[in-house]
C-alpha positions as protocol buffer text, in pm:
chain_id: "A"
residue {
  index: 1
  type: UNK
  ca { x: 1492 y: 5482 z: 5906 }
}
residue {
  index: 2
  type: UNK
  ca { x: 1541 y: 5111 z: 6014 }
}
residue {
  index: 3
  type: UNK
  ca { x: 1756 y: 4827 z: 5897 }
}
residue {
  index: 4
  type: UNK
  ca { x: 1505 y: 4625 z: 6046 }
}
residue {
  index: 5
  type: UNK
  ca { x: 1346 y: 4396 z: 5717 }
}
residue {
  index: 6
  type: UNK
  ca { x: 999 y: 4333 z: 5919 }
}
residue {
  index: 7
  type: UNK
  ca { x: 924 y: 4694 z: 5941 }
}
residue {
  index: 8
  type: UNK
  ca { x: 1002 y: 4732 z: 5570 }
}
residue {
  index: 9
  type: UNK
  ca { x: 827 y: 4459 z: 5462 }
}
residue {
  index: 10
  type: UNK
  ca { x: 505 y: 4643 z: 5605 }
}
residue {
  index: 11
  type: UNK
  ca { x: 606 y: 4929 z: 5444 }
}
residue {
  index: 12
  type: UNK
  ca { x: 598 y: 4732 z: 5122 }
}
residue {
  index: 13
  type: UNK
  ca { x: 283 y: 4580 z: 5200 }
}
residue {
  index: 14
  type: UNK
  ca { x: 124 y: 4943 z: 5274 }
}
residue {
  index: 15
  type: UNK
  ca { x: 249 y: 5087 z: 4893 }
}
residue {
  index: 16
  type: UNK
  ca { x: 14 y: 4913 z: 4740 }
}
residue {
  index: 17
  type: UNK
  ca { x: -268 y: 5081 z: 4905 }
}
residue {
  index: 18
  type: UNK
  ca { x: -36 y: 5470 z: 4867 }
}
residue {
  index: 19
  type: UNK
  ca { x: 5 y: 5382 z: 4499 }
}
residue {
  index: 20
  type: UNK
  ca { x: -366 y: 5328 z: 4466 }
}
residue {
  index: 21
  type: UNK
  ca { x: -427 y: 5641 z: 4597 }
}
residue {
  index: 22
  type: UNK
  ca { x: -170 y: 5845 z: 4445 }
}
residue {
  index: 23
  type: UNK
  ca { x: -332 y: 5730 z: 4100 }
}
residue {
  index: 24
  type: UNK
  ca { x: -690 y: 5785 z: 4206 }
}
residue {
  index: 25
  type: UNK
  ca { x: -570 y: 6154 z: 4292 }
}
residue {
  index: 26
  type: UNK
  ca { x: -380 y: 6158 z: 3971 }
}
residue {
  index: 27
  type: UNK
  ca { x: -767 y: 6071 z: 3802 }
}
residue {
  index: 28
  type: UNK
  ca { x: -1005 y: 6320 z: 3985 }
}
residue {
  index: 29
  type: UNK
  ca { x: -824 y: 6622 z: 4105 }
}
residue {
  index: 30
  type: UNK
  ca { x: -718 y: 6946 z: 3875 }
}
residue {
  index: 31
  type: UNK
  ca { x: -403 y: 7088 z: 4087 }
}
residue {
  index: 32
  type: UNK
  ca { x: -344 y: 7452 z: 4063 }
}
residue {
  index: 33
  type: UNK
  ca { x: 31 y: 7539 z: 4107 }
}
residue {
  index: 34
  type: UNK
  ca { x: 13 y: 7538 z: 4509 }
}
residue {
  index: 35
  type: UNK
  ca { x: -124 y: 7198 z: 4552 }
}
residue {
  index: 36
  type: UNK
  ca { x: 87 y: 7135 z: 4258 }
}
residue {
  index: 37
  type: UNK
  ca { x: 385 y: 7226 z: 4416 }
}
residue {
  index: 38
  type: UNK
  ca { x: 271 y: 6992 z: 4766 }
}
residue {
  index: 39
  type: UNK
  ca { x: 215 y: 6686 z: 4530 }
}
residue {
  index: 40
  type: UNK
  ca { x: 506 y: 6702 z: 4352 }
}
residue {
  index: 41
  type: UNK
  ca { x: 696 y: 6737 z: 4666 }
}
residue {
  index: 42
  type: UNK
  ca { x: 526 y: 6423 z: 4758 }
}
residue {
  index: 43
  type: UNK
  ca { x: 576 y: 6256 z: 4397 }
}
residue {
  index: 44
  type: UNK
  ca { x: 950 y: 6300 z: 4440 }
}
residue {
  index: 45
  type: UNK
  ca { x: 966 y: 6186 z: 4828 }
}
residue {
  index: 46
  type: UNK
  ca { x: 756 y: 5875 z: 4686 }
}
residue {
  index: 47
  type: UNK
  ca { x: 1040 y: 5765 z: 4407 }
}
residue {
  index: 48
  type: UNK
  ca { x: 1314 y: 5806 z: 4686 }
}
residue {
  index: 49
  type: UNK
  ca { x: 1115 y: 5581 z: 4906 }
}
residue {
  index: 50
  type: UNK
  ca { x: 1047 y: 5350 z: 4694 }
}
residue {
  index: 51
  type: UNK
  ca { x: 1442 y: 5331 z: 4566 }
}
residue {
  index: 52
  type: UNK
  ca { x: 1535 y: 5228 z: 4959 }
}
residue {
  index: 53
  type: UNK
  ca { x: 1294 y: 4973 z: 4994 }
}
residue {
  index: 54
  type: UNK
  ca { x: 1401 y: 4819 z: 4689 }
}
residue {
  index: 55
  type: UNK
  ca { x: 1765 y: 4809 z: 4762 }
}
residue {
  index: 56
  type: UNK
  ca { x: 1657 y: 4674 z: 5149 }
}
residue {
  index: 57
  type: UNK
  ca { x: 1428 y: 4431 z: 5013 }
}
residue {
  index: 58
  type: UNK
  ca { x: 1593 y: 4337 z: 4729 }
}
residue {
  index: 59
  type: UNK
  ca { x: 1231 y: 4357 z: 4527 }
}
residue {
  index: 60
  type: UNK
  ca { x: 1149 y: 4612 z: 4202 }
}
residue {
  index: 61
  type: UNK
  ca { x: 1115 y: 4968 z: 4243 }
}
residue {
  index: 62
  type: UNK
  ca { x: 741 y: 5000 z: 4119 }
}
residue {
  index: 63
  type: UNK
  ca { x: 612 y: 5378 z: 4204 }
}
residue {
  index: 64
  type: UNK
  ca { x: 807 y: 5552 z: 3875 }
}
residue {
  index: 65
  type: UNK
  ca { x: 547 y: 5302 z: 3662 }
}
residue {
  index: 66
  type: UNK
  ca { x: 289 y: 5388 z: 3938 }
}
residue {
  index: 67
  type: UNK
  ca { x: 285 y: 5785 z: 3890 }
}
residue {
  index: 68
  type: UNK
  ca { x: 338 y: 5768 z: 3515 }
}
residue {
  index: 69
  type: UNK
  ca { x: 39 y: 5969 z: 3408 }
}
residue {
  index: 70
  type: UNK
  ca { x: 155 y: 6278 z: 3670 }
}
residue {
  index: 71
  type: UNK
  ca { x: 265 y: 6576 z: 3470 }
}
residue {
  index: 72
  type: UNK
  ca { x: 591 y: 6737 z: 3594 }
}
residue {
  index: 73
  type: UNK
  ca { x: 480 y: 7041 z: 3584 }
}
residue {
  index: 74
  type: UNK
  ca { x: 108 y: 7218 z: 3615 }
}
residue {
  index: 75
  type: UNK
  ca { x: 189 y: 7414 z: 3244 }
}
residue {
  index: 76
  type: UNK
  ca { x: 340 y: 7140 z: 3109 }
}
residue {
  index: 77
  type: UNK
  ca { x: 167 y: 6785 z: 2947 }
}
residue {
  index: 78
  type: UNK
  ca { x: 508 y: 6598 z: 3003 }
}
residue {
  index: 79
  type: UNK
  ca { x: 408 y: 6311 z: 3241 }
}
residue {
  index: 80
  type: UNK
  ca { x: 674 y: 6085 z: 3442 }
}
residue {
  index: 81
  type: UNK
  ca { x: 569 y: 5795 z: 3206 }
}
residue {
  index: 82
  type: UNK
  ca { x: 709 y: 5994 z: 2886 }
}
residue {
  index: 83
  type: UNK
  ca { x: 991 y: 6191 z: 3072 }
}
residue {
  index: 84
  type: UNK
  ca { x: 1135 y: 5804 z: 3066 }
}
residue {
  index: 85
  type: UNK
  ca { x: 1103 y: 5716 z: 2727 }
}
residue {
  index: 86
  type: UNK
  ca { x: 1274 y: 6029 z: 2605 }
}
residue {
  index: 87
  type: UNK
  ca { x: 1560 y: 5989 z: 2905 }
}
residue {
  index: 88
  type: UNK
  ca { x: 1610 y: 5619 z: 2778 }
}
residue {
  index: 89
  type: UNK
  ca { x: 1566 y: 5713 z: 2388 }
}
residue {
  index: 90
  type: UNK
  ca { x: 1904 y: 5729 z: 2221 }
}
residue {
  index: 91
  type: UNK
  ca { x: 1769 y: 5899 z: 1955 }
}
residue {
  index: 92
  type: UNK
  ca { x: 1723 y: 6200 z: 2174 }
}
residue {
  index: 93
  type: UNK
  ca { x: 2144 y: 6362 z: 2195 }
}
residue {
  index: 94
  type: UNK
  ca { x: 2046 y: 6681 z: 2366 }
}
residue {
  index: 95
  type: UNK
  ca { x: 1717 y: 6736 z: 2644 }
}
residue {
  index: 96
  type: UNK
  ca { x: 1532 y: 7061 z: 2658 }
}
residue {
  index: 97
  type: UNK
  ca { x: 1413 y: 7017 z: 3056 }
}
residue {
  index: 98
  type: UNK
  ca { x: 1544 y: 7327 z: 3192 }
}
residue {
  index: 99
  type: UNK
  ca { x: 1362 y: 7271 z: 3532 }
}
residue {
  index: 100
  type: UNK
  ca { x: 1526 y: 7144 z: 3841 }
}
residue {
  index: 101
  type: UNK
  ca { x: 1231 y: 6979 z: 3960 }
}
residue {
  index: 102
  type: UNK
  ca { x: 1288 y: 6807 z: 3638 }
}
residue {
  index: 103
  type: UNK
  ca { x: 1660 y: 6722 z: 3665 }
}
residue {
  index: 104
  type: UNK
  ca { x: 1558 y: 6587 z: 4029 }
}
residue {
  index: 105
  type: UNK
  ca { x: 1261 y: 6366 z: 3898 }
}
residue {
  index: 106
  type: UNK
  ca { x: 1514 y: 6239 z: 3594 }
}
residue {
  index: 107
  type: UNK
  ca { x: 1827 y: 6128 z: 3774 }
}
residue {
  index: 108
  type: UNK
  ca { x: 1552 y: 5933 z: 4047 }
}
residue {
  index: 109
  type: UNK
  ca { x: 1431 y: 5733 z: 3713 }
}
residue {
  index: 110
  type: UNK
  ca { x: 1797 y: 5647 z: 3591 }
}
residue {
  index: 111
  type: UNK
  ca { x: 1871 y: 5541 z: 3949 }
}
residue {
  index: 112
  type: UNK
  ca { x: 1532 y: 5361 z: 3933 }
}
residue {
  index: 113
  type: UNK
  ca { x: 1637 y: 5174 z: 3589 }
}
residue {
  index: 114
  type: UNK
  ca { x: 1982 y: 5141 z: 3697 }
}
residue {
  index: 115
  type: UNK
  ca { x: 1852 y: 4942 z: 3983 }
}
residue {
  index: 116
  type: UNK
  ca { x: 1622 y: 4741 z: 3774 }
}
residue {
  index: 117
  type: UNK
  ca { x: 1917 y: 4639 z: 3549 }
}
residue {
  index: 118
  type: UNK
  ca { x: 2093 y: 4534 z: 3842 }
}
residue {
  index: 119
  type: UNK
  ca { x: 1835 y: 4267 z: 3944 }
}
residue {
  index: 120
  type: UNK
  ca { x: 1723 y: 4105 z: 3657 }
}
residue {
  index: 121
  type: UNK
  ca { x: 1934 y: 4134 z: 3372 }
}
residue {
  index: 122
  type: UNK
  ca { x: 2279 y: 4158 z: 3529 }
}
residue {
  index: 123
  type: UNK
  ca { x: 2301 y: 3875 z: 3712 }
}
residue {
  index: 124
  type: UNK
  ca { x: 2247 y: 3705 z: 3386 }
}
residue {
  index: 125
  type: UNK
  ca { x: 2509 y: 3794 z: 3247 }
}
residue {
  index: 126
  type: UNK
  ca { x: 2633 y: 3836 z: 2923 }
}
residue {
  index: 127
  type: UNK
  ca { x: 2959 y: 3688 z: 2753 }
}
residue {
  index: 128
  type: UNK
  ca { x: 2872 y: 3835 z: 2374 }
}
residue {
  index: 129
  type: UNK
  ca { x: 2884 y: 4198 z: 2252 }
}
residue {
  index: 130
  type: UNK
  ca { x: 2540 y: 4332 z: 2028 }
}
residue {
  index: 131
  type: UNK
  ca { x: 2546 y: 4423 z: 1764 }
}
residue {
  index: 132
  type: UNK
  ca { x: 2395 y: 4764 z: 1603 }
}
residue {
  index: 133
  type: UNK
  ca { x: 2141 y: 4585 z: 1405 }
}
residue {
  index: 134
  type: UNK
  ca { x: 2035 y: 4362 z: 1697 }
}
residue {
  index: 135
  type: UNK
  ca { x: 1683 y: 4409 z: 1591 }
}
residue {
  index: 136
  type: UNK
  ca { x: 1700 y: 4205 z: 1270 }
}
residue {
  index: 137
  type: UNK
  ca { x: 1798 y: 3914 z: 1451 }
}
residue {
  index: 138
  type: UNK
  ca { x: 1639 y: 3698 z: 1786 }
}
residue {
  index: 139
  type: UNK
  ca { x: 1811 y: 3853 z: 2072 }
}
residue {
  index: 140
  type: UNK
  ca { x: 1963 y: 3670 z: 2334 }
}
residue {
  index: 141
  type: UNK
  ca { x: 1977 y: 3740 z: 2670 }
}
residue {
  index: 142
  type: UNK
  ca { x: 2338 y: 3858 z: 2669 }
}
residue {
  index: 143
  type: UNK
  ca { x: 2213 y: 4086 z: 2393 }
}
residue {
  index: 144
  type: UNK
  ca { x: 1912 y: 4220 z: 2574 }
}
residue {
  index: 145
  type: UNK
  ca { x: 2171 y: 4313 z: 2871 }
}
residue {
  index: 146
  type: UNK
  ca { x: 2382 y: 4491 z: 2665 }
}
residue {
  index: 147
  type: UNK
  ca { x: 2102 y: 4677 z: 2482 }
}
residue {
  index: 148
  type: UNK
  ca { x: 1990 y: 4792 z: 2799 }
}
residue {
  index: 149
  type: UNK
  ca { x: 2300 y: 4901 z: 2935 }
}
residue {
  index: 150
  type: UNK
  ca { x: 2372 y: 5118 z: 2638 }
}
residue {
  index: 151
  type: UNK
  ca { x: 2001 y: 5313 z: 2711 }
}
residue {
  index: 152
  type: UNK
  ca { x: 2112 y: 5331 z: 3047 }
}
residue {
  index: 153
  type: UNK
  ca { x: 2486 y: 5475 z: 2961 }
}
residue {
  index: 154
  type: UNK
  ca { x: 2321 y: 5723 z: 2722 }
}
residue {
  index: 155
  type: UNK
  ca { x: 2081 y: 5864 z: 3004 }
}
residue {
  index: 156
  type: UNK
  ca { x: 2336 y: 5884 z: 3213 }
}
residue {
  index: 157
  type: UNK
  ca { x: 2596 y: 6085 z: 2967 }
}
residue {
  index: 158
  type: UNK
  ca { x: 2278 y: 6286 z: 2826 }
}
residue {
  index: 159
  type: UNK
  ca { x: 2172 y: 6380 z: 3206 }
}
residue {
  index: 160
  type: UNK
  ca { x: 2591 y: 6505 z: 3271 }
}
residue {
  index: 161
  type: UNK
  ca { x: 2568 y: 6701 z: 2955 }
}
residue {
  index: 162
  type: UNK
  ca { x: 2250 y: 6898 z: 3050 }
}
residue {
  index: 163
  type: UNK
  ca { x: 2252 y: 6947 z: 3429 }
}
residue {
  index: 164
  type: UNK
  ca { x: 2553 y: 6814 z: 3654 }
}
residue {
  index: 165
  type: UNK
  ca { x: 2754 y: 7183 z: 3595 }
}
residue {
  index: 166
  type: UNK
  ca { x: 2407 y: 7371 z: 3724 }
}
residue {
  index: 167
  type: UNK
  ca { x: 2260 y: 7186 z: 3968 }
}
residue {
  index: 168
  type: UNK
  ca { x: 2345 y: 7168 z: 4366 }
}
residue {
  index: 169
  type: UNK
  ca { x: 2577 y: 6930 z: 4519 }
}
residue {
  index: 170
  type: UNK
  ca { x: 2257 y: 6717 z: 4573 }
}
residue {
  index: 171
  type: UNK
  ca { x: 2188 y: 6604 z: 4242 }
}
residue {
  index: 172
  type: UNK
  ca { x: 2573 y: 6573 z: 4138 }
}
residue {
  index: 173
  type: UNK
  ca { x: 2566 y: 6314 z: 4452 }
}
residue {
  index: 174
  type: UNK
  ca { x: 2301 y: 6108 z: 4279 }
}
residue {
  index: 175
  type: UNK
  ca { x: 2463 y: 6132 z: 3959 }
}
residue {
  index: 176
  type: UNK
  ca { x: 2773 y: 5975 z: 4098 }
}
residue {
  index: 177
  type: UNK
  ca { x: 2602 y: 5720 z: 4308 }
}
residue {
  index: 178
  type: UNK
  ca { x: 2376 y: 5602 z: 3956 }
}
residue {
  index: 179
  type: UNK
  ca { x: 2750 y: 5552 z: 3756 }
}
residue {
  index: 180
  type: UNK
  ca { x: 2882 y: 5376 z: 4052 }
}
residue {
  index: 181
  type: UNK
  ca { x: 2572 y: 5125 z: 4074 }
}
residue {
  index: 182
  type: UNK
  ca { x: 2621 y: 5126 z: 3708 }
}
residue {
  index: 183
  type: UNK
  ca { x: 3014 y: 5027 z: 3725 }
}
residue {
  index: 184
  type: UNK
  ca { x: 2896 y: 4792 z: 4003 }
}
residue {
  index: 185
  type: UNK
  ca { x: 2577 y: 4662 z: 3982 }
}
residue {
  index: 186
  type: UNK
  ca { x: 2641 y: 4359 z: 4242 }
}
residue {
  index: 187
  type: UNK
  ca { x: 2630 y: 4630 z: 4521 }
}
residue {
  index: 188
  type: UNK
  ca { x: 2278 y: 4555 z: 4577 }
}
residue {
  index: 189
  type: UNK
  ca { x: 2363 y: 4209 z: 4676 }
}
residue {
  index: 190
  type: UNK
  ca { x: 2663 y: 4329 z: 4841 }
}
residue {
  index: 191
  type: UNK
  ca { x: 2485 y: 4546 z: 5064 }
}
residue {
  index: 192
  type: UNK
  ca { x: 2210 y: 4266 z: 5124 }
}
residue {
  index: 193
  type: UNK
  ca { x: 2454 y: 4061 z: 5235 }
}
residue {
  index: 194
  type: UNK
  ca { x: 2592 y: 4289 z: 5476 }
}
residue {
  index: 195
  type: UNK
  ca { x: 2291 y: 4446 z: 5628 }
}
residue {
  index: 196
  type: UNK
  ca { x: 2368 y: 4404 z: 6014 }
}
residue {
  index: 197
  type: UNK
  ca { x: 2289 y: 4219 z: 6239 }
}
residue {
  index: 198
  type: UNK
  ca { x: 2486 y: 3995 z: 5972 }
}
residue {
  index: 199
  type: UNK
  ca { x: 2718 y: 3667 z: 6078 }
}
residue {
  index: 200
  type: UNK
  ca { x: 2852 y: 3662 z: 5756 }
}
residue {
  index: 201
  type: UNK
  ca { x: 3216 y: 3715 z: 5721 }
}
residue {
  index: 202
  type: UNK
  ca { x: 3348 y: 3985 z: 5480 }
}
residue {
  index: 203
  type: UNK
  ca { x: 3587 y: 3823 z: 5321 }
}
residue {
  index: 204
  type: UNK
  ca { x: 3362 y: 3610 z: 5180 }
}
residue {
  index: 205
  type: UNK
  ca { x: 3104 y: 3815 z: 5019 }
}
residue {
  index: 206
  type: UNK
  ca { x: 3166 y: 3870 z: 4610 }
}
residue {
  index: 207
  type: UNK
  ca { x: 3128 y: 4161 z: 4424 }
}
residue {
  index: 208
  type: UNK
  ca { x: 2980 y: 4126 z: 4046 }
}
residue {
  index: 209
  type: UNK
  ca { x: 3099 y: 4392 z: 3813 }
}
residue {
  index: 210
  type: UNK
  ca { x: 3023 y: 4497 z: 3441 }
}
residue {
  index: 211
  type: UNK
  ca { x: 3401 y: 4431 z: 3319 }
}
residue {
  index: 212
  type: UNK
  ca { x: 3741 y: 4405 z: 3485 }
}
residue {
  index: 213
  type: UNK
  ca { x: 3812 y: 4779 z: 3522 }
}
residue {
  index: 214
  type: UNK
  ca { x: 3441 y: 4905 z: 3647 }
}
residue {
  index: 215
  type: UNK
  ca { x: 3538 y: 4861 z: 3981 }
}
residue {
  index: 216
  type: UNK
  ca { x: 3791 y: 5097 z: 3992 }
}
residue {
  index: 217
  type: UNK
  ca { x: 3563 y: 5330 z: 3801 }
}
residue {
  index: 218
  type: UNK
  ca { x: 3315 y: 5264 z: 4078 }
}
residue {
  index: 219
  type: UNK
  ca { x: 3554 y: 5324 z: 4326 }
}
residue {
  index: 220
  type: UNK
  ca { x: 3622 y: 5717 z: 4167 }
}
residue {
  index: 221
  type: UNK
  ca { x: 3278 y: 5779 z: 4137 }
}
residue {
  index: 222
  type: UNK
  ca { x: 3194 y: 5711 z: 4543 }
}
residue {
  index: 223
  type: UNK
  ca { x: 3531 y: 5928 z: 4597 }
}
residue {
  index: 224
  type: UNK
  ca { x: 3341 y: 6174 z: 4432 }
}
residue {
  index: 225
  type: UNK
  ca { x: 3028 y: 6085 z: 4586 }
}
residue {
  index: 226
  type: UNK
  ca { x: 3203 y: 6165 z: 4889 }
}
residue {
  index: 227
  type: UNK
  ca { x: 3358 y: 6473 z: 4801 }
}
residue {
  index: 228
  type: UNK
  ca { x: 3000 y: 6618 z: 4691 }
}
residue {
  index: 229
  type: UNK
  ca { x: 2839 y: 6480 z: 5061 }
}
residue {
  index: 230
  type: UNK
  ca { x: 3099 y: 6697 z: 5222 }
}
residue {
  index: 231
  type: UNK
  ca { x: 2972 y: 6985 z: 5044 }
}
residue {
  index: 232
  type: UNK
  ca { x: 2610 y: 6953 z: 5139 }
}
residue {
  index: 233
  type: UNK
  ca { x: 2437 y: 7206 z: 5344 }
}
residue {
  index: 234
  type: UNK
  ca { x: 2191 y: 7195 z: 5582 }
}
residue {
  index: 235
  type: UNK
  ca { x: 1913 y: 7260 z: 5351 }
}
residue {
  index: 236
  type: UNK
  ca { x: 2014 y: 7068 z: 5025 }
}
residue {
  index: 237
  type: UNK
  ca { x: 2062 y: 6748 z: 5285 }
}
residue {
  index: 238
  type: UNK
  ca { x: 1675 y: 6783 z: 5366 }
}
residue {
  index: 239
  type: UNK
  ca { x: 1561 y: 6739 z: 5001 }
}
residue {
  index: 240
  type: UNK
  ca { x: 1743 y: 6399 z: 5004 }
}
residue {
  index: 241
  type: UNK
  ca { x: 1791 y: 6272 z: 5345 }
}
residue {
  index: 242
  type: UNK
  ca { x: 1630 y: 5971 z: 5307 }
}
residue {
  index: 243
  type: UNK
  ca { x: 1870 y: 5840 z: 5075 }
}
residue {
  index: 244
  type: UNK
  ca { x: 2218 y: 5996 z: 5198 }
}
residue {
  index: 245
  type: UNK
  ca { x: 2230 y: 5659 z: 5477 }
}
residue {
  index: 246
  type: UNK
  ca { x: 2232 y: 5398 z: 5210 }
}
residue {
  index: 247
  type: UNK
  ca { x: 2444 y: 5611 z: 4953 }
}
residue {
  index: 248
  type: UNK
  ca { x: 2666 y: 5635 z: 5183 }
}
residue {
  index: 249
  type: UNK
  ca { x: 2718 y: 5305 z: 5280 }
}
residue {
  index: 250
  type: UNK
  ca { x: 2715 y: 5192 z: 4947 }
}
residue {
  index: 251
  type: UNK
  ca { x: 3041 y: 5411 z: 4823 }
}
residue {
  index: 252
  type: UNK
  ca { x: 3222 y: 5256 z: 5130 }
}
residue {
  index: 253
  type: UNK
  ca { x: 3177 y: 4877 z: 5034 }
}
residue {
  index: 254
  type: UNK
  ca { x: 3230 y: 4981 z: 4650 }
}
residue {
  index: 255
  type: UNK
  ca { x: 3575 y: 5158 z: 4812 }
}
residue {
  index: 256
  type: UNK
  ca { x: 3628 y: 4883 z: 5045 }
}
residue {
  index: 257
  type: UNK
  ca { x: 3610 y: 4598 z: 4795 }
}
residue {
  index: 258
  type: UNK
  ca { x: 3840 y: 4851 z: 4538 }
}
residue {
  index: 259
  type: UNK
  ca { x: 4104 y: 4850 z: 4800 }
}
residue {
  index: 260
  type: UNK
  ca { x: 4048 y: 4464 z: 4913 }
}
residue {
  index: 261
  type: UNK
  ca { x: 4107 y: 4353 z: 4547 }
}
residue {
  index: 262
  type: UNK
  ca { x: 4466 y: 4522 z: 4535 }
}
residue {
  index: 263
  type: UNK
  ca { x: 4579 y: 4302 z: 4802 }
}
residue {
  index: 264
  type: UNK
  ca { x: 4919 y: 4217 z: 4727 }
}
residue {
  index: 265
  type: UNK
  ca { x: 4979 y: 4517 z: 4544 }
}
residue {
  index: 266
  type: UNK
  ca { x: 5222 y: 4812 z: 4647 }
}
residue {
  index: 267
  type: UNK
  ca { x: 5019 y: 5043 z: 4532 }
}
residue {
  index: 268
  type: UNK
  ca { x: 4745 y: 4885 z: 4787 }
}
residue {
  index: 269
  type: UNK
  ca { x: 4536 y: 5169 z: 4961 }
}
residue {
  index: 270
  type: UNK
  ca { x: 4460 y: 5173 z: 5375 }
}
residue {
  index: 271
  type: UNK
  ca { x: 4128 y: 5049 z: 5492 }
}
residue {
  index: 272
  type: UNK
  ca { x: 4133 y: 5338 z: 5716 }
}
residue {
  index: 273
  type: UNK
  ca { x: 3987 y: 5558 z: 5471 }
}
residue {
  index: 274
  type: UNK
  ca { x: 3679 y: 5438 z: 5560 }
}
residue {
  index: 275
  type: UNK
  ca { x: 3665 y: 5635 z: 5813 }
}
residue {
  index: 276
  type: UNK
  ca { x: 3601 y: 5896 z: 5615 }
}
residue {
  index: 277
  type: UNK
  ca { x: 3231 y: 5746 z: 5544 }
}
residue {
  index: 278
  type: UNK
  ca { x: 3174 y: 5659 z: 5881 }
}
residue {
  index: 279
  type: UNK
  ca { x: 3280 y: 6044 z: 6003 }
}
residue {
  index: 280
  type: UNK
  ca { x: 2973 y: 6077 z: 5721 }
}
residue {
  index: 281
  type: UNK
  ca { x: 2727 y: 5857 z: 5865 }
}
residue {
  index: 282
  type: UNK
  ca { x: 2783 y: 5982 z: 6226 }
}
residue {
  index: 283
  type: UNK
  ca { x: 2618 y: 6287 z: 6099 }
}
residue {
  index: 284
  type: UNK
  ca { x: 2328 y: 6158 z: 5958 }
}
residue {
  index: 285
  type: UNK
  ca { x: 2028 y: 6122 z: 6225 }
}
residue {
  index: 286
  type: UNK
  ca { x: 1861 y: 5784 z: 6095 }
}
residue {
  index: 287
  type: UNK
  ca { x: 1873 y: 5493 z: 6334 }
}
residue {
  index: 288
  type: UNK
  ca { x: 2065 y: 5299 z: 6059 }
}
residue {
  index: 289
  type: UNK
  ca { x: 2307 y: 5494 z: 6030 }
}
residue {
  index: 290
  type: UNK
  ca { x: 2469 y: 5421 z: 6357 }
}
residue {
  index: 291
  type: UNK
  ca { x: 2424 y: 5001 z: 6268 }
}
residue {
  index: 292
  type: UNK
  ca { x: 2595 y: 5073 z: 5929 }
}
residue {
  index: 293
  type: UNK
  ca { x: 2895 y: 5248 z: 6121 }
}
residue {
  index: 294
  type: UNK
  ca { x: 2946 y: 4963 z: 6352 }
}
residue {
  index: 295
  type: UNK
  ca { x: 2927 y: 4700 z: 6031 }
}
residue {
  index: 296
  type: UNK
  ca { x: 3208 y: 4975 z: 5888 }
}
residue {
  index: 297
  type: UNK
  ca { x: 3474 y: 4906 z: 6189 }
}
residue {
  index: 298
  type: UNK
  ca { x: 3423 y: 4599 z: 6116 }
}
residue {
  index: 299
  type: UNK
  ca { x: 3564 y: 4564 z: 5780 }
}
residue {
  index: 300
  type: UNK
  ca { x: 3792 y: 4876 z: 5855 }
}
């Protein structure tokens, strides 16, 4: 994987046609469970694709809308497309998805919404709380936000209930990467602005937060982010490689900016726990990896 924004552009530029493709599939093929199994493979490798070259590029994740007709499973009529509305529905306190193909495909369309919340209606911002019966009145933007941020925060709760006790360190990491992006959602930028090469200085870059104590709940979820990449084995690593780079990097600037904004403080932590992500990343085979360690020392 490459830092390099040319390369993903292209990328970009190429999911149009894959998307295309994936849909005309979706139209004209019957898929018995082992194609099944290869597409969904595919489906899910798509979403996690798609959620890097958003976060590189800075533009929408589009593939979840893209692959909404697919059905999660070859018994099953639940598609991708309705899998969200009842993940985002707060009417819905309890989910009946048993599968972990399921709980995998679910936590990529939180991440996928958190992310989407993070671009558009976050940087907005909103200075007024909304009120229950929001729908009899014109809501305003501030209202929207939070509106959307309570779906979100009800996925996310509704997701923990069901699976996070069952499922592999894997999916626990992606749980606690969604609620730090969620804490945090000017991480994106964050990470934008530090991609390397980068002449920007560090101690200039901001850090936009949902209220004055998210960061330090941002900061315990990428400790626990952490704790859950140590515990990764070779073969739950492979199901989620592409992503463990920019996770990575992404809990060290949330921890890094945690620990810059107690300066002052006694209680202030040392920037030499960072080291502990880049000990991470020096495992971690992608190209990037090795540019997002050097960026690391540099702030360490």
């Amino acid at each position: 994987m490459s830092t390099d924004e040319d390369i993903w552009r292209l990328a970009s530029i190429a999911y149009g046609f894959f998307g295309t493709a994936m849909r005309r599939a979706l139209a004209t093929h019957q898929f018995g469970p082992q194609s099944y199994q290869k597409f969904s493979f595919l489906t899910q490798y798509t979403l996690r694709t798609d959620i890097v070259r958003t976060i590189r590029l800075g533009t929408l994740p589009t593939m979840a809308k893209a692959l909404g007709e697919l059905r999660l499973e070859p018994t099953s009529d639940l598609t991708i497309s309705q899998l969200t509305n009842k993940v985002f529905d707060r009417e819905h306190t309890t989910w009946t998805f048993d599968s972990p193909e399921v709980a995998f495909i679910a936590i990529l369309l939180i991440l996928t919404q958190i992310i989407i919340y993070a671009m558009m209606w976050e940087p907005l911002g909103h200075s007024s709380k909304c009120c229950d019966s929001a729908m009899l009145f014109s809501l305003t933007i501030s209202d929207e936000a939070r509106v959307t941020e309570r779906r979100i925060e009800h996925a996310l709760l509704s997701w923990q209930a069901c699976y996070l006790d069952s499922v592999g360190p894997q999916l626990g990491l992606l749980y606690h990467f969604c609620y730090m992006l969620f804490s945090t959602p000017g991480l994106l930028a964050l990470a934008r602005k530090a991609a390397v090469p980068t002449s920007l200085e560090p101690s200039t870059m901001t850090l936009r937060q949902r209220s004055q104590n998210s960061l330090n709940l941002a900061a315990h979820h990428a400790w626990c982010l952490l704790e859950k990449l140590t515990q990764l084995k070779a073969e739950d690593r492979s199901s989620i490689s592409l992503l463990l780079p920019v996770v990575t990097f992404l809990a060290a600037l949330c921890v890094w900016k945690n620990i810059k904004a107690q300066d002052g403080s006694k209680t202030r932590g040392s920037l030499k726990v960072l080291q502990l992500f880049t000990m991470e990343l020096e495992k971690m085979p992608w190209p990037c990896s090795q540019e997002m360690m050097e960026y690391l020392k540099t702030v360490t």
